[in-house]
C-alpha positions, 0 to 999 in steps of 0.5 A: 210540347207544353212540358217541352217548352217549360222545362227549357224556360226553367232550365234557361232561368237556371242558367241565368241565375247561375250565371248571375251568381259565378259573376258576382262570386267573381267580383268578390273573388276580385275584390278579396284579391284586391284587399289582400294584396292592400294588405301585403303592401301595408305590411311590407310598410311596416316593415321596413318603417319598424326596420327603419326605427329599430336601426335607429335606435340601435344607431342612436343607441351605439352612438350614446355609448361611444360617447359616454366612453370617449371613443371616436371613429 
């Protein structure tokens, strides 16, 4: 009955120990989901922030064209 009873005590702590690490595997599942998905939106900033430049430039840089060579739209 003794051996009966300390199995389920160790089984039971085995549970709890187990279920104490899925938990905390979740929460850095959670937290790394949380970073990458930070990650994505400062990327799509960047983006669109080099984009912005890069048109501007481009802009910037047709403009000076024209009006080295005189022409008008």
């Amino acid at each position: 009955m003794l051996l009966f009873c300390t199995k389920c005590v160790l089984t039971l702590l085995l549970f709890i120990f187990f279920h104490q690490s899925i938990e905390n595997l979740e929460g850095q599942i959670a937290d790394a989901l949380t970073d990458r998905n930070k990650a994505a939106e400062t990327i799509s900033k960047l983006q669109v922030r080099l984009l912005l430049f890069m048109v501007s430039y481009l802009f910037n840089s047709v403009s000076e064209f024209k009006e080295k060579l005189h022409i008008s739209y």
